[in-house]
C-alpha positions as a printed NumPy array, in Angstrom:
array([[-39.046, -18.478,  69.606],
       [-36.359, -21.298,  70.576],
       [-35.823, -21.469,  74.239],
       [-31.895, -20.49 ,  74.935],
       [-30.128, -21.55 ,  77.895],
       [-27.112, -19.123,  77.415],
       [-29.244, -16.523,  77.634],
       [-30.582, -18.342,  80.879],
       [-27.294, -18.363,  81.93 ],
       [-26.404, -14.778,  81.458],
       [-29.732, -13.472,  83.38 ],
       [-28.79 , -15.934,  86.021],
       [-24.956, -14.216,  86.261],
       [-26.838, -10.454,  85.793],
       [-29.203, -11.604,  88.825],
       [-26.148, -13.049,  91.547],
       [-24.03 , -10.003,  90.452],
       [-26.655,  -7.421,  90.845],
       [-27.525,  -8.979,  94.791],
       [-23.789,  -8.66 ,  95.022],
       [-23.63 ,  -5.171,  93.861],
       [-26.225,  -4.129,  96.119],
       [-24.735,  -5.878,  99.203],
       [-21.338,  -4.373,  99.328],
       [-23.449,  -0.621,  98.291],
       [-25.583,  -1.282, 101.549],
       [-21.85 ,  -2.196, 103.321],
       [-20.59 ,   1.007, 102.024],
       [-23.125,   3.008, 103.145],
       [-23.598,   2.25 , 106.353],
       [-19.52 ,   2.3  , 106.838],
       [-18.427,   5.829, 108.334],
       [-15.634,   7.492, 106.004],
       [-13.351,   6.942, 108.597],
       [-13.654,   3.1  , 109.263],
       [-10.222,   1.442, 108.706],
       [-12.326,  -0.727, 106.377],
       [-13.989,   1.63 , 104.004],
       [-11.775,   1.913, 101.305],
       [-11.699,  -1.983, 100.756],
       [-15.389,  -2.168, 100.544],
       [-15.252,   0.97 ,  98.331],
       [-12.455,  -0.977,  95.844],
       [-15.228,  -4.313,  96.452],
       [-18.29 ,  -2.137,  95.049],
       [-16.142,  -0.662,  92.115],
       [-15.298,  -4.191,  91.147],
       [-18.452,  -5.595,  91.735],
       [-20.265,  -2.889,  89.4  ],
       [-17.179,  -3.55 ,  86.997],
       [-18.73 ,  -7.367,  86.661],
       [-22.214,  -6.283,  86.854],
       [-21.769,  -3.791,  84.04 ],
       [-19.7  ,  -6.95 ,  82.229],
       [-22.58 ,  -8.813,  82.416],
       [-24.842,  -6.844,  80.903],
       [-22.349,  -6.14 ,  78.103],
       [-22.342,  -9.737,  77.464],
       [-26.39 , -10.343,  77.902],
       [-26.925,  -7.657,  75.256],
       [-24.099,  -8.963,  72.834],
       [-25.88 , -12.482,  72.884],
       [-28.907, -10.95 ,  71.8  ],
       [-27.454,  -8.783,  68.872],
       [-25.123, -12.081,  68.299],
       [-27.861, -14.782,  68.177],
       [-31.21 , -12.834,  68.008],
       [-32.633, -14.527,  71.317],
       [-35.207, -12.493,  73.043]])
C-alpha cells in the first residue's frame, strides 16, 4: 500500500476538529441555560460538528476516490 499524505492530512483536520468539537460540548455543558453566553456557544458547537461531520465526509470520499486505506 502507497503511503498518502492527503489522507494524512484529512485525519490530521478530523483529529483538531474533533478536540474542537469536544471543547465547546464541555463549554456548553457546564454553561447554565440562562448564561447571557449560552446561545453563542450553542451556535459554536453546531458549527463546529458542521466541520467535523465535513471532515469526515471528505476522509471517506478520498478513500472511495483514490482507494487509500
Amino acid at each position: 500500500m502507497v503511503h498518502c499524505e492527503e489522507l494524512d492530512n484529512l485525519v490530521a483536520e478530523i483529529s483538531k476538529l474533533t478536540g474542537e468539537f469536544q471543547g465547546w460540548e464541555g463549554e456548553l455543558k457546564m454553561t447554565p441555560k440562562s448564561d447571557p453566553t449560552y446561545s453563542a456557544k450553542s451556535q459554536a458547537l453546531k458549527q463546529a460538528r458542521g466541520r467535523l461531520n465535513e471532515a469526515h465526509k471528505n476522509f471517506k470520499q478520498h478513500i472511495a476516490d483514490h482507494g487509500c486505506r
